[in-house]
PAMIVO-110885 format. One record per atom (N, C-alpha, C, O): y, z, x; residue number from 0; atom name; residue in one letter. Coordinates in nm, 4 decimals. Atoms other than C-alpha are relative to their C-alpha. Last residue first. Example, Ala and Ser with C-alpha at 12.3 -4.5 7.8 and 13.67 -1.06 7.14 Angstrom:
% PAMIVO-110885
-0.1190/-0.0060/-0.0820/1/N/S .
-0.1060/0.7140/1.3670/1/CA/S .
0.1090/0.0730/-0.0770/1/C/S .
0.2198/0.0899/-0.0261/1/O/S .
-0.1190/0.0000/0.0890/0/N/A .
-0.4500/0.7800/1.2300/0/CA/A .
0.1200/0.0000/0.0900/0/C/A .
0.1181/0.0665/0.1936/0/O/A .
//
This chain:
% PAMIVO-110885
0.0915/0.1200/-0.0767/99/N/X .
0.8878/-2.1758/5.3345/99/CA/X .
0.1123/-0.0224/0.0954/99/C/X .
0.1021/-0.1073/0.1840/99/O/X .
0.1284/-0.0183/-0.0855/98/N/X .
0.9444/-1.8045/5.2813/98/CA/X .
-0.0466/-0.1295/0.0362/98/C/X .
-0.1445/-0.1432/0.1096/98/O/X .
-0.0697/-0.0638/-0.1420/97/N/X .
1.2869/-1.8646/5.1186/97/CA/X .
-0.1065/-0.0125/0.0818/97/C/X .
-0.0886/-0.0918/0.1741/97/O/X .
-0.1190/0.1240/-0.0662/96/N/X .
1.1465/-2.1374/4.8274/96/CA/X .
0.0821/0.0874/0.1715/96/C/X .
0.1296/0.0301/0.2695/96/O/X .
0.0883/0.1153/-0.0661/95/N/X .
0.8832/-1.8829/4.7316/95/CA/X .
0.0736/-0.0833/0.1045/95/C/X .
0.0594/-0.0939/0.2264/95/O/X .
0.0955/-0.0671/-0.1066/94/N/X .
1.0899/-1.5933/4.6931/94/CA/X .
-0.0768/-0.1191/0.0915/94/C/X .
-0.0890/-0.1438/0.2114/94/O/X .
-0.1142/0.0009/-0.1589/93/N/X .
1.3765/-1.7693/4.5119/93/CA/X .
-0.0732/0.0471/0.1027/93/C/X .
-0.0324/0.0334/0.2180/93/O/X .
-0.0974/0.1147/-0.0468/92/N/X .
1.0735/-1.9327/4.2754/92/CA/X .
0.0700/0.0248/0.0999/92/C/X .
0.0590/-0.0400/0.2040/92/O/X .
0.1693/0.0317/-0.1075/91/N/X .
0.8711/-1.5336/4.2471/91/CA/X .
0.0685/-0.1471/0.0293/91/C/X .
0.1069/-0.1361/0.1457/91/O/X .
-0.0408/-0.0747/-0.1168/90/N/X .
1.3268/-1.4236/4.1355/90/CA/X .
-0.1787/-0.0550/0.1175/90/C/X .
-0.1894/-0.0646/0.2398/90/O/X .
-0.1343/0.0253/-0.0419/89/N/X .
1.3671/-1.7118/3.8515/89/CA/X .
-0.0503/0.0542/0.1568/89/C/X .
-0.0610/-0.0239/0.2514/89/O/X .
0.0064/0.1223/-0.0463/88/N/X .
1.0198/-1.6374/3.7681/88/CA/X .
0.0508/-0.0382/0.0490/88/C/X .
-0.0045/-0.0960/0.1426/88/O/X .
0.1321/-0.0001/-0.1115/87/N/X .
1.0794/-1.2522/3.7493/87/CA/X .
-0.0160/-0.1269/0.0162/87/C/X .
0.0209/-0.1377/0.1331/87/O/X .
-0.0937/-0.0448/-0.1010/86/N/X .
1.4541/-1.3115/3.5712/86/CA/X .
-0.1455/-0.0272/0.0995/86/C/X .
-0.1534/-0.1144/0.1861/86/O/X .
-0.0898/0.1082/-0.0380/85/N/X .
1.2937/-1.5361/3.2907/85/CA/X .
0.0101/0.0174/0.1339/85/C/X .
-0.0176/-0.0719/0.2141/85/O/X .
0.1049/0.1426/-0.0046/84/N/X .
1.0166/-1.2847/3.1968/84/CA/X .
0.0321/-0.1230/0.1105/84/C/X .
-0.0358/-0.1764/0.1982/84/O/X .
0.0807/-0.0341/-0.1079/83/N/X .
1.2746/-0.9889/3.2066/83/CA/X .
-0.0707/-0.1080/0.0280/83/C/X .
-0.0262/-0.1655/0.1273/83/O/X .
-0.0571/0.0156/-0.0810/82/N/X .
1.4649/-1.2465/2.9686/82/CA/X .
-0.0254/0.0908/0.1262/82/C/X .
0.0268/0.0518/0.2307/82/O/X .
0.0032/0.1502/-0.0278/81/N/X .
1.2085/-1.2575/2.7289/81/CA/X .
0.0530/-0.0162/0.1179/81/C/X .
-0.0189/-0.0695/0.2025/81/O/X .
0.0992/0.0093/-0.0694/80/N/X .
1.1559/-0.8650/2.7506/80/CA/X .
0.0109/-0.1339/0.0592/80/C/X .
-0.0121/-0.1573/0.1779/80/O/X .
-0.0079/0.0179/-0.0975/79/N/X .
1.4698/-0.8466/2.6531/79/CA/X .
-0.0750/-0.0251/0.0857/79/C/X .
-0.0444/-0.0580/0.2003/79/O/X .
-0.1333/0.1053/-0.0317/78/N/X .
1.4816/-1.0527/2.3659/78/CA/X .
0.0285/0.0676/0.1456/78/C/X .
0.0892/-0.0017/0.2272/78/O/X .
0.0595/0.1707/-0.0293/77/N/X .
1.1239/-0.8738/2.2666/77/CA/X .
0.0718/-0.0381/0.0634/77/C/X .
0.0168/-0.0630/0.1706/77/O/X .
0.0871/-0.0372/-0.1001/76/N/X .
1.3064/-0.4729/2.3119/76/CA/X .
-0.0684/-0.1946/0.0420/76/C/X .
-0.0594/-0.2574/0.1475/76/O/X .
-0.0407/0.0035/-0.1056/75/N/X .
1.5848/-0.6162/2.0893/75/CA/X .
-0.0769/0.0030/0.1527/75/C/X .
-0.0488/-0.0589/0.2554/75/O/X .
-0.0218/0.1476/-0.0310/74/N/X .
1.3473/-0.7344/1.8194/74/CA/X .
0.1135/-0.0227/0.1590/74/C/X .
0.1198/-0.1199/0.2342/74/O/X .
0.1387/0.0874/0.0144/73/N/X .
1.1784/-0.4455/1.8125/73/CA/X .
0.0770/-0.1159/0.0418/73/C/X .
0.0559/-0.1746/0.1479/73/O/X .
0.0538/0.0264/-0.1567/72/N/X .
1.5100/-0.2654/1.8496/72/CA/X .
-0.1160/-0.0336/0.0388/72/C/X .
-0.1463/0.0014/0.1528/72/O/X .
-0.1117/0.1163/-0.0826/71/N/X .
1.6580/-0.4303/1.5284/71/CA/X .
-0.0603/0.0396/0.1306/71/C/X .
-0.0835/-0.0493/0.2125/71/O/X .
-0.0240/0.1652/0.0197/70/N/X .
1.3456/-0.3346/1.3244/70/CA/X .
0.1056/-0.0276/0.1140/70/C/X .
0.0738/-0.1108/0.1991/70/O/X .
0.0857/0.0304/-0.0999/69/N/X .
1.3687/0.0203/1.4553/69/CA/X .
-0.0401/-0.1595/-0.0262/69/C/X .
-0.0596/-0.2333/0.0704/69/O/X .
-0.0704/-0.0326/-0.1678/68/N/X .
1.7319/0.0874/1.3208/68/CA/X .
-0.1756/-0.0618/0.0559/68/C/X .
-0.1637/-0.1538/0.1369/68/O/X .
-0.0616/0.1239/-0.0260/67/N/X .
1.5713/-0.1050/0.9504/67/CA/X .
0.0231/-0.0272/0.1741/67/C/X .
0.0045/-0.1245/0.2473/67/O/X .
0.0645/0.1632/-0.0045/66/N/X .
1.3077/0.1081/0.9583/66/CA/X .
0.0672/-0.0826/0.0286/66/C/X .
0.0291/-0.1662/0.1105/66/O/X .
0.0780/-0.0208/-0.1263/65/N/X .
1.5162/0.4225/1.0181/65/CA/X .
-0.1149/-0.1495/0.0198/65/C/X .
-0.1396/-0.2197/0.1178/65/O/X .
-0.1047/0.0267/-0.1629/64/N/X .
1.7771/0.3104/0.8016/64/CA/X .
-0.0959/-0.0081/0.0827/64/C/X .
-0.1057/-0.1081/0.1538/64/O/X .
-0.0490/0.0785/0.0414/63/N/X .
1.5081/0.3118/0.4796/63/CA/X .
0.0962/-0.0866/0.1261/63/C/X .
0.0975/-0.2033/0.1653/63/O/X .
0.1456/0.0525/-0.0604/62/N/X .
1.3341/0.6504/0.5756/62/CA/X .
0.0287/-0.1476/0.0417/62/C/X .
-0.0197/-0.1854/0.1484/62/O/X .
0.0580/-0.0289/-0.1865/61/N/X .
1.6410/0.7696/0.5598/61/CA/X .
-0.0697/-0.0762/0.0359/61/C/X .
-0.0570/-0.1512/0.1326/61/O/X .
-0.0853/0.0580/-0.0999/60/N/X .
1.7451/0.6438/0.2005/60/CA/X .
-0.0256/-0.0659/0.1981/60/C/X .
-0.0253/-0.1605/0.2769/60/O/X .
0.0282/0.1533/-0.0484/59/N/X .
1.3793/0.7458/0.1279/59/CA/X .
0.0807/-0.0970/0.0375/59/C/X .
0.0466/-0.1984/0.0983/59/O/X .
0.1259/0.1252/-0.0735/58/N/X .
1.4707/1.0523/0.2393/58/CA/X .
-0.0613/-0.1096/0.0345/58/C/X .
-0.0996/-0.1608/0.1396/58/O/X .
-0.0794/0.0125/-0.1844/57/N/X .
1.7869/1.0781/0.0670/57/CA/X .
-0.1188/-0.0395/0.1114/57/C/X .
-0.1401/-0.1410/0.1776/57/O/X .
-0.1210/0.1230/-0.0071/56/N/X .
1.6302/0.9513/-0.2864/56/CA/X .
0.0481/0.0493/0.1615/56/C/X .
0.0435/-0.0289/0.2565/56/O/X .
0.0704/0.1433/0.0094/55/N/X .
1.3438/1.1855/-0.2472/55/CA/X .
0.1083/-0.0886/0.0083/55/C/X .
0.1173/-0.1411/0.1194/55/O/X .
0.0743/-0.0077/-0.0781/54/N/X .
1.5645/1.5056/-0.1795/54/CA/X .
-0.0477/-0.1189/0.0033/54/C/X .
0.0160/-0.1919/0.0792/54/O/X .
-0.0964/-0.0107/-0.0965/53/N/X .
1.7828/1.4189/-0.4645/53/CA/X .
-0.0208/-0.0283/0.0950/53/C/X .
0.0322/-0.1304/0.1387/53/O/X .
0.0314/0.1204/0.0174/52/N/X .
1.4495/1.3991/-0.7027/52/CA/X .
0.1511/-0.0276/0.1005/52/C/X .
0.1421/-0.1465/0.1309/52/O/X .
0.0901/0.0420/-0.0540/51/N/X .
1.3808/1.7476/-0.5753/51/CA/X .
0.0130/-0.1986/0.0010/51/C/X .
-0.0417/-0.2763/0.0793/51/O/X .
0.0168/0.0239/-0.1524/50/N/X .
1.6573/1.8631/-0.6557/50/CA/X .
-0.0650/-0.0580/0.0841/50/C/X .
-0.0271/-0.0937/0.1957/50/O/X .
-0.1575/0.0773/-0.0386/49/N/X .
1.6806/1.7701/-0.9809/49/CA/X .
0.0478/0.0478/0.1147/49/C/X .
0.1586/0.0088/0.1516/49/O/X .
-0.0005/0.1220/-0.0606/48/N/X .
1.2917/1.8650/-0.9819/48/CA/X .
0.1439/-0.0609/-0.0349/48/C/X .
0.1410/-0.1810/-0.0619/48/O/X .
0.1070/0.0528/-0.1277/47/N/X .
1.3855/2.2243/-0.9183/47/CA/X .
-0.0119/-0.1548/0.0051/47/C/X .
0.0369/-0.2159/0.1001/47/O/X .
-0.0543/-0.0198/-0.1287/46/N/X .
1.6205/2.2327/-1.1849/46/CA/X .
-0.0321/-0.0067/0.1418/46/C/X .
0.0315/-0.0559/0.2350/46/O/X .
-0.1089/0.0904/-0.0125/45/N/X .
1.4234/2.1405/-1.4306/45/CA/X .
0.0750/-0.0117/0.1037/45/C/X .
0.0690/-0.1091/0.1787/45/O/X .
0.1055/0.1042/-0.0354/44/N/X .
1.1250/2.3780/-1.3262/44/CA/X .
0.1110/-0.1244/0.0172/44/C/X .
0.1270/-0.1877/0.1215/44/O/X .
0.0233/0.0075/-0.1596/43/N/X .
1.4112/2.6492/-1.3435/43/CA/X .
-0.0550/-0.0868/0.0432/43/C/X .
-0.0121/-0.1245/0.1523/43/O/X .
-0.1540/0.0358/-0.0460/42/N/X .
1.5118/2.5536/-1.7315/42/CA/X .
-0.0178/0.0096/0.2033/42/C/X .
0.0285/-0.0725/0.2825/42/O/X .
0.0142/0.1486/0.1052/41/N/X .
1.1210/2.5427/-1.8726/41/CA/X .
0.1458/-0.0606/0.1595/41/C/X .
0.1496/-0.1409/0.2527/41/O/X .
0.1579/-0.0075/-0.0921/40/N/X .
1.0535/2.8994/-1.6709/40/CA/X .
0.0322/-0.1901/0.0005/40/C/X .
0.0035/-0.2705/0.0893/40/O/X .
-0.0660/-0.0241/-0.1823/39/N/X .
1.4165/2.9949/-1.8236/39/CA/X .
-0.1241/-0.0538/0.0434/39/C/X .
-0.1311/0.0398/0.1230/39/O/X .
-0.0889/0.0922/-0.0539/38/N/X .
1.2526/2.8352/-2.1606/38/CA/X .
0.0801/0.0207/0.1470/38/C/X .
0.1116/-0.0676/0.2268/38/O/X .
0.0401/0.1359/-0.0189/37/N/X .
0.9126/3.0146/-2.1206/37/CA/X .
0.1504/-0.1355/0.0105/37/C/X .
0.1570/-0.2334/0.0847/37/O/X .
0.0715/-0.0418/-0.1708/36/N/X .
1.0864/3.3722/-2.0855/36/CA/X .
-0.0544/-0.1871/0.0388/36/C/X .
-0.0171/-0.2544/0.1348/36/O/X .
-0.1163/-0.0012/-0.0960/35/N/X .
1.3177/3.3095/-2.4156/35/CA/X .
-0.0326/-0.0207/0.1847/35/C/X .
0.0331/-0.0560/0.2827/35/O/X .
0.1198/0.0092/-0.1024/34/N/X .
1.0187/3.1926/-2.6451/34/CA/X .
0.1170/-0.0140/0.1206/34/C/X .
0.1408/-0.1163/0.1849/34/O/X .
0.0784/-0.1605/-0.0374/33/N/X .
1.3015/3.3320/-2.9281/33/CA/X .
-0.1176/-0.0016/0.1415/33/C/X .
-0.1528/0.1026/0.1967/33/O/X .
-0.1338/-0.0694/-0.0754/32/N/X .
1.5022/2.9256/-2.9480/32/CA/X .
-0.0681/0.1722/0.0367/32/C/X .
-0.0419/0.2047/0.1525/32/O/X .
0.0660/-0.1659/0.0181/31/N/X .
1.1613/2.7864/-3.0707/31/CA/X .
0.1031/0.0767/0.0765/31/C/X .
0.0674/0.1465/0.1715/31/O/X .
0.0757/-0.0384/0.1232/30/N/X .
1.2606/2.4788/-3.2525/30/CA/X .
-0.0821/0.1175/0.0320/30/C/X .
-0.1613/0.1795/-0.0391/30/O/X .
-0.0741/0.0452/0.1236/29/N/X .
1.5918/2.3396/-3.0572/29/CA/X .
-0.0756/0.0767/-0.0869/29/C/X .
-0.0150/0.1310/-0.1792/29/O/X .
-0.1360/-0.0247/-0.0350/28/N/X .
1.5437/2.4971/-2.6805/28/CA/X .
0.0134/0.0321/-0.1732/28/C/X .
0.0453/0.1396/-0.2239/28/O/X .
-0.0246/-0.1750/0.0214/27/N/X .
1.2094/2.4758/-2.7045/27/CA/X .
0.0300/0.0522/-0.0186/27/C/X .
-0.0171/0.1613/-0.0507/27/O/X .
0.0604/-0.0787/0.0810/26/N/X .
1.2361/2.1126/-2.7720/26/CA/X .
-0.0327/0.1108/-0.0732/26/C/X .
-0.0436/0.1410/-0.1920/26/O/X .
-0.0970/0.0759/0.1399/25/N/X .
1.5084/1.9849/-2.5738/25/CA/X .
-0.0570/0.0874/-0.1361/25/C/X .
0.0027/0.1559/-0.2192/25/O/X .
-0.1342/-0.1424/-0.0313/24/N/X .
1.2861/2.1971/-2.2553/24/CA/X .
0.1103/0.0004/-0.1506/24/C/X .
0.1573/0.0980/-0.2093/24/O/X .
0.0642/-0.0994/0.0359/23/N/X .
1.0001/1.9358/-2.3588/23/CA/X .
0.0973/0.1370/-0.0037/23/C/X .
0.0965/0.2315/-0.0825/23/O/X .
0.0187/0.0483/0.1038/22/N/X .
1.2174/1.6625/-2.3337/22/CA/X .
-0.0461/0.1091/-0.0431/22/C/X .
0.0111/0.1582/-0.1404/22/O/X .
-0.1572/-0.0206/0.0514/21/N/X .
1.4068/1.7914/-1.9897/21/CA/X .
-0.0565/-0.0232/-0.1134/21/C/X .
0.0300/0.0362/-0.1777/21/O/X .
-0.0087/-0.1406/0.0336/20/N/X .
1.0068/1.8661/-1.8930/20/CA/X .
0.1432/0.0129/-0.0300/20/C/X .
0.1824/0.1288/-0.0437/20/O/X .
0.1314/-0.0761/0.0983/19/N/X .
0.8530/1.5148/-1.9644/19/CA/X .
0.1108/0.1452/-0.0031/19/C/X .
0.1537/0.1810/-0.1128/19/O/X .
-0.0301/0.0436/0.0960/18/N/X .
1.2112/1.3746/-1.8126/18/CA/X .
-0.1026/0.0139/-0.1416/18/C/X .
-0.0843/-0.0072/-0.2614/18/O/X .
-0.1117/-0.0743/0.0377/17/N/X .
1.1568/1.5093/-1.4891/17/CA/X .
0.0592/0.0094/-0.1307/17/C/X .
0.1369/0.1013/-0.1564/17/O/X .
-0.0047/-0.1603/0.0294/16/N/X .
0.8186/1.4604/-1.4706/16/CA/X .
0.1295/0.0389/-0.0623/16/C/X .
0.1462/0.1101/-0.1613/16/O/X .
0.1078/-0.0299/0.1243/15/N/X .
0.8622/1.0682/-1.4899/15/CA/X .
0.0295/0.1495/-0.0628/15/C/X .
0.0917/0.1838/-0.1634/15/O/X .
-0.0838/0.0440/0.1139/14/N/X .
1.1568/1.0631/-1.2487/14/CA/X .
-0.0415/-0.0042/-0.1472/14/C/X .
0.0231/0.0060/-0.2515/14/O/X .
-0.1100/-0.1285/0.0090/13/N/X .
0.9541/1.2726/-0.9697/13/CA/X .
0.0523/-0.0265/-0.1708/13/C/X .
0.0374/0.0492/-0.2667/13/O/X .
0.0446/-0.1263/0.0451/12/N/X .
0.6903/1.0442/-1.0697/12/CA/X .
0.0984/0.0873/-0.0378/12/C/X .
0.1298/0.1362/-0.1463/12/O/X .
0.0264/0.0363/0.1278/11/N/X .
0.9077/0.7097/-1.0282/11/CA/X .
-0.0843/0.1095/-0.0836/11/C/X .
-0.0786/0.1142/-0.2065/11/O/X .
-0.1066/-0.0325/0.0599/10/N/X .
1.0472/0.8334/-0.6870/10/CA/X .
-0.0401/-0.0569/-0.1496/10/C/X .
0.0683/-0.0651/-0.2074/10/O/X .
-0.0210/-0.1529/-0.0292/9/N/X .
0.6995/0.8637/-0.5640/9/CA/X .
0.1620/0.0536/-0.0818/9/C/X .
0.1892/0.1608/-0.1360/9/O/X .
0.1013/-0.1170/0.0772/8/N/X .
0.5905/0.5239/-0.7186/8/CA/X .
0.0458/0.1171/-0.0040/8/C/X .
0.0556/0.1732/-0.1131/8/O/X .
0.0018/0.0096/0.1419/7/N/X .
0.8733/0.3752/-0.5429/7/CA/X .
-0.0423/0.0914/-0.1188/7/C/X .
0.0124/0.1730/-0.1931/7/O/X .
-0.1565/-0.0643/0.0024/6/N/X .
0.8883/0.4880/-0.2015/6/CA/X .
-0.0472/0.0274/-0.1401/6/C/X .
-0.0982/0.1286/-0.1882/6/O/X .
0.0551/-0.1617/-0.0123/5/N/X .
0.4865/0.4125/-0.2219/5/CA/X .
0.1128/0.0943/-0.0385/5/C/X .
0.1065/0.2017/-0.0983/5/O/X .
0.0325/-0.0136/0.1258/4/N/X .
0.6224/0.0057/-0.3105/4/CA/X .
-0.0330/0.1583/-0.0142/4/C/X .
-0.0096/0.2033/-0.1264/4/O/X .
-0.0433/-0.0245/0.0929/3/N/X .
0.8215/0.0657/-0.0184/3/CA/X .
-0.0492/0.0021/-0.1464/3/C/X .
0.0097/0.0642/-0.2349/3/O/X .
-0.1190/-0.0717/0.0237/2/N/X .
0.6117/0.1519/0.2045/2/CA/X .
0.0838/0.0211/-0.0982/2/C/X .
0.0951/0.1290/-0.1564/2/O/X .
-0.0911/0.0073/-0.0935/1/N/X .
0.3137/-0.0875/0.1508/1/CA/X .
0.1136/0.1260/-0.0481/1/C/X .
0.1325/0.1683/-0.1621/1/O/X .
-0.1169/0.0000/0.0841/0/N/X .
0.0000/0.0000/0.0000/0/CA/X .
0.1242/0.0000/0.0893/0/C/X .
0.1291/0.0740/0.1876/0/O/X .
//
């Protein structure tokens, strides 16, 4: 499974849950206002994953740069390698050509 589709999923749970227990919290709230201990229990869980789904979004921000930052020095590390490549031929040629 690739990365980002995993991003996905993971931020699509969080986003799932979160919205089972703001519905369910709507509920408690509206038709059993006395189950006072279960709605704080209801209201903290909420709160938790609206942090939590925060957390996920910056991460996978992160995660997001950090691929990209190592993408460019992949390709930097190749471009120099190329031209290490270049320089050593360039330099076994000036070698050769002196020694005769």
């Amino acid at each position: 499974m690739s990365t980002e589709l995993y991003k996905f999923q993971i931020r699509n749970y969080i986003e799932t849950t979160y919205l089972k227990v703001k519905e369910s919290l709507e509920d408690l709230e509206k038709n059993y206002p006395h189950k006072v201990e279960l709605i704080k229990s209801m209201q903290e869980t909420r709160d938790d994953l609206i942090h939590a789904r925060v957390g996920v979004r910056i991460f996978c921000d992160e995660l997001s740069k950090l691929a990209n930052r190592n993408y460019d020095l992949e390709r930097l590390n190749l471009s120099l390698q190329h031209d290490l490549n270049k320089i050593e031929l360039l330099n076994k040629n000036l070698s050769d050509r002196v020694q005769l």
